[in-house]
N, C-alpha and C positions, 0 to 999 in steps of 0.2 A: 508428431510434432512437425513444424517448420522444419525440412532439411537442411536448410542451410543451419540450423541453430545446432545441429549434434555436436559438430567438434567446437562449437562456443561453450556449452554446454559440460561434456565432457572432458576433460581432461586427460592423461594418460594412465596416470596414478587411481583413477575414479573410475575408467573403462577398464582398466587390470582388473579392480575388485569385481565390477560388474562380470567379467569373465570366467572368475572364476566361482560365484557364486549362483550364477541360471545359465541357462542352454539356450543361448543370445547370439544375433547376427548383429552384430553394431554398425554393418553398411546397409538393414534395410532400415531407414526412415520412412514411414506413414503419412501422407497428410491427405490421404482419398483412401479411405477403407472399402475401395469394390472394385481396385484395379487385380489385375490376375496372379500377380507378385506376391500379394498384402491377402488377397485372401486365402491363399496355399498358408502365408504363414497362421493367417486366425485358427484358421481349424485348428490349428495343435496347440495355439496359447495359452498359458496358465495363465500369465501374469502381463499386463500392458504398462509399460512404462512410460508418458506421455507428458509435454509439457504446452508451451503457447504455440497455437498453432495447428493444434487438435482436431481433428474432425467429431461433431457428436457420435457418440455411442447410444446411436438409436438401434429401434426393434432390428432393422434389416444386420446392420453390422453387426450387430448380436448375434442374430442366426447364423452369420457366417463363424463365429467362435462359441463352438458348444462348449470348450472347454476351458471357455474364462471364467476366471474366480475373482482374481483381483484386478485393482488399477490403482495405480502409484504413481502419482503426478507431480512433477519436479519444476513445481510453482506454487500458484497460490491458488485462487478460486478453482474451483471444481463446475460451478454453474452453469455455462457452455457446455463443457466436456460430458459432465454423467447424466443422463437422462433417467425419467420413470423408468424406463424400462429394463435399467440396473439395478436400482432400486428392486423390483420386484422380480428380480432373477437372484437376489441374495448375493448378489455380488459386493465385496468387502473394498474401501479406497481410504486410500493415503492421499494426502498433500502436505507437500513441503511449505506453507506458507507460515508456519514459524520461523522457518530459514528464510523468508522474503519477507517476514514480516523486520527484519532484524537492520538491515542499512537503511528502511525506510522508517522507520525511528531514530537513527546515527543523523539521516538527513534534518530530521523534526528538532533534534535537540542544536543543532548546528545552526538554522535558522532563524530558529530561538532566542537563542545568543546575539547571534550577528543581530536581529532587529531590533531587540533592543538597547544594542550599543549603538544602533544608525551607523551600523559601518558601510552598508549598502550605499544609503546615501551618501555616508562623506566620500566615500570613493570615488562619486560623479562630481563632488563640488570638488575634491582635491585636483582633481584631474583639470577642472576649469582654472580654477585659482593658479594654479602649478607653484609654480616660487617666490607669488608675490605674498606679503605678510597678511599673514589672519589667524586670529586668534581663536583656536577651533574646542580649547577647551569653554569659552564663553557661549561661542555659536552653540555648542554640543552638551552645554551647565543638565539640560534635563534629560540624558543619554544615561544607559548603564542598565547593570541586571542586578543591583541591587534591592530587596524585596518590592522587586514586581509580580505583578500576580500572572501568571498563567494557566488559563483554559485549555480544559482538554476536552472533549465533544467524543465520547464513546470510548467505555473499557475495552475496547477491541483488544489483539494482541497486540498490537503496535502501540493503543493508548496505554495500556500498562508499562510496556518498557518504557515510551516517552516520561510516563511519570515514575517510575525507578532512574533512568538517567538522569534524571532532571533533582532527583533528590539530593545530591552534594550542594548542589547550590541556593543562594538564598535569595530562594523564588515560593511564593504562595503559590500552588497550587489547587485547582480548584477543577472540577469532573463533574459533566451532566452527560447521565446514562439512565435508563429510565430504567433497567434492572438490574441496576447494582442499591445497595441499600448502603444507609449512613457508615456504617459499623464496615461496611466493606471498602465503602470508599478513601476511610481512616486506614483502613491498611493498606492500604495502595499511597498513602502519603495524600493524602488529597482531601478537600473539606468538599461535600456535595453539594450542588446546587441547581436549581432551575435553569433551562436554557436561558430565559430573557436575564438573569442575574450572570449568570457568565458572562454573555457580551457585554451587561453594562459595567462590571466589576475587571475585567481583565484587560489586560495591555498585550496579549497575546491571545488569540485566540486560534487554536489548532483544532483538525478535522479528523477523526479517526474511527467516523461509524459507517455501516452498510449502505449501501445503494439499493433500498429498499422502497415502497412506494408512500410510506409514513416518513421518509427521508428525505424527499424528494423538497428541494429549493426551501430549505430547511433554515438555512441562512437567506434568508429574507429581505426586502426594504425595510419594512420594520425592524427585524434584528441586526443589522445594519446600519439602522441611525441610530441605536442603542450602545452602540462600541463608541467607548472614547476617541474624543479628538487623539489623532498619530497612532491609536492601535494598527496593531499589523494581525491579518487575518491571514494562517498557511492552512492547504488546503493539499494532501497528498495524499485522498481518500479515494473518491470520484467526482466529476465533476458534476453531477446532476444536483448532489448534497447544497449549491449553490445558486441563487437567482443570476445567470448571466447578466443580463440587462440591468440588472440592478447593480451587480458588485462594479460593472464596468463605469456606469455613470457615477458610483457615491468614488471611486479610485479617481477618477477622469476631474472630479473635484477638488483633486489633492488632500481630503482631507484624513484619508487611509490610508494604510501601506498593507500591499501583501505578497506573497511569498505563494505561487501555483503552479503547482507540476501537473495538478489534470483540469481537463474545464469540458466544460458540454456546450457547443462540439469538439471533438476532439477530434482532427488538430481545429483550431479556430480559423475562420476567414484572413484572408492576408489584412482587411482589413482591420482589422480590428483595433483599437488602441492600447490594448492590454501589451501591444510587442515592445511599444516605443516608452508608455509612462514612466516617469522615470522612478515613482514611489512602488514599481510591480517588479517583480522577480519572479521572470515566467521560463521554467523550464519546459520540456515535452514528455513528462512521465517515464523519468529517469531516476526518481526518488529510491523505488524498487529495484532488484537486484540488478547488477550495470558489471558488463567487464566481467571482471575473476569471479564476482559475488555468484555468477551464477555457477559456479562449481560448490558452492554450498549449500545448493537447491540439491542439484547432482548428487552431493555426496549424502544428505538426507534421504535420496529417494532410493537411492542403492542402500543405504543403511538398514531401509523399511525392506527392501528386498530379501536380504539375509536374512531380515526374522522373520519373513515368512516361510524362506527355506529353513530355515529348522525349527517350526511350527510354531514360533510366541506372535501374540499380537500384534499389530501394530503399532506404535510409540505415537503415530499424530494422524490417528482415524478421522476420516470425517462420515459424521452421523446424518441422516437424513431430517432427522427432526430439528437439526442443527442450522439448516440452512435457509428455514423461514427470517431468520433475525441475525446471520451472518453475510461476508462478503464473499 
């Protein structure tokens, strides 16, 4: 991983367990597997513990650890990090992206909320207006999360917990996934639908599928002018799931709101208009674990470590045939 990310990462309480469960130097951090340090340690590794920041685990770093078995990754995608050549050395991996999948649904549902009650907005008019008289329940008559419908775009792990959070409240829920079926999507709390019906149907429309090449500017001009007048479109998947050019001119028209923590490029040009609109609410892919949350990647991946020391499976393997159609 990034060295500077260890003691973010770890904790004390999280490298106590870690110590005393494998035969671990927690001052050496990795982020070049062919320096003279890091290769003394491969040779004798069971197990790689690894987060953002990773170098691939190609054929060469390979051959420097004949006695790697596993890798246990205290994040979320694996895609960078494991190569073919893990793959067919039988080598078994963990990732923690249920633990990261978990504040970036807390953010989706939070979002959620807030835009449809236009608190974003009023916050910039209240601020303009300050003390003089206006009457914000008339301005604000078609505000509220009163059964409105929201879109969720892919049962990923994060689209199911957004539509489990999302179920106390009295919001329609409505899910396009191309392999979840009717009967599945009823118990996920959600009625299924076509993409083009989502956008036209929802006042919310959330992003929660792969960055895959059948994914790619997915949301469209087209699927774009198909979202009602003042939907708000969030986006804390990837940014490629999105037409830039497009979402930036139909926003730049007022006649959308949305809610982006990634975009393609990422970061964006200084220029851009997406920093200043004032109907956008543009973070910098902070949605995912931020602060202390990443001690609950940590503490998942140390958790996956124990059970390897005393030989049970792993709790949140990732399969190789997994990752044609995941993130």
């Amino acid at each position: 991983m990034a060295p500077e990310l260890r003691p973010r990462l770890l904790d004390e309480a999280t490298r106590a367990r870690l110590l005393r469960v494998a035969d671990v130097d927690p001052e050496l951090v990795a982020d070049d597997f062919h320096s003279p340090r890091v290769t003394a340690a491969l040779a004798r590794a069971e197990v790689l513990l690894t987060c953002w920041g990773a170098p691939p685990l190609d054929a060469r770093a390979l051959a420097a650890a004949p006695r790697l078995r596993a890798v246990v990754h205290a994040a979320g995608s694996v895609k960078q990090l494991v190569t073919a050549a893990c793959w067919e050395r039988g080598i078994t991996v963990s990732s923690a992206a249920l633990a990261n999948s978990l504040p970036v649904a807390e953010y989706t549902v939070a979002m959620v909320l807030l835009s449809n009650k236009r608190v974003l907005q009023l916050r910039e008019e209240y601020r303009a207006v300050r003390d003089r008289p206006h009457d914000w329940h008339l301005r604000y008559g078609h505000a509220g999360n009163y059964r409105r419908t929201v879109g969720i775009v892919g049962a990923s792990r994060i689209g199911r917990r957004v539509l489990e959070l999302l179920g106390p409240y009295d919001l329609e829920r409505v899910l396009y996934d191309p392999y979840v079926t009717d009967g599945a999507a009823r118990e996920l709390g959600a009625r299924r639908v076509g993409l083009d019906e989502l956008c036209r149907v929802s006042d919310v429309v959330s992003l929660h599928a792969p960055a895959l090449p059948e994914t790619r500017a997915m949301i469209d001009r087209g699927r774009l002018a198909l979202m009602r007048d003042g939907a708000t479109l969030i986006n804390t998947a990837r940014g490629s799931l999105v037409d830039t050019a497009a979402v930036t001119e139909e926003l730049a028209s007022g006649r959308l709101r949305a809610v982006i923590d990634v975009t393609e490029p990422e970061v964006l040009p200084a220029g851009s208009p997406l920093y200043d609109l004032p109907n956008v609410f543009l973070t910098p892919h902070v949605a995912g674990s931020l602060g202390n949350e990443l001690h609950r990647m940590a503490d998942s991946a140390v958790e996956e470590i124990a059970r390897y020391a005393t030989g049970l499976p792993f709790a949140h393997p990732v399969h190789r045939e997994d990752l044609a159609r995941t993130a």
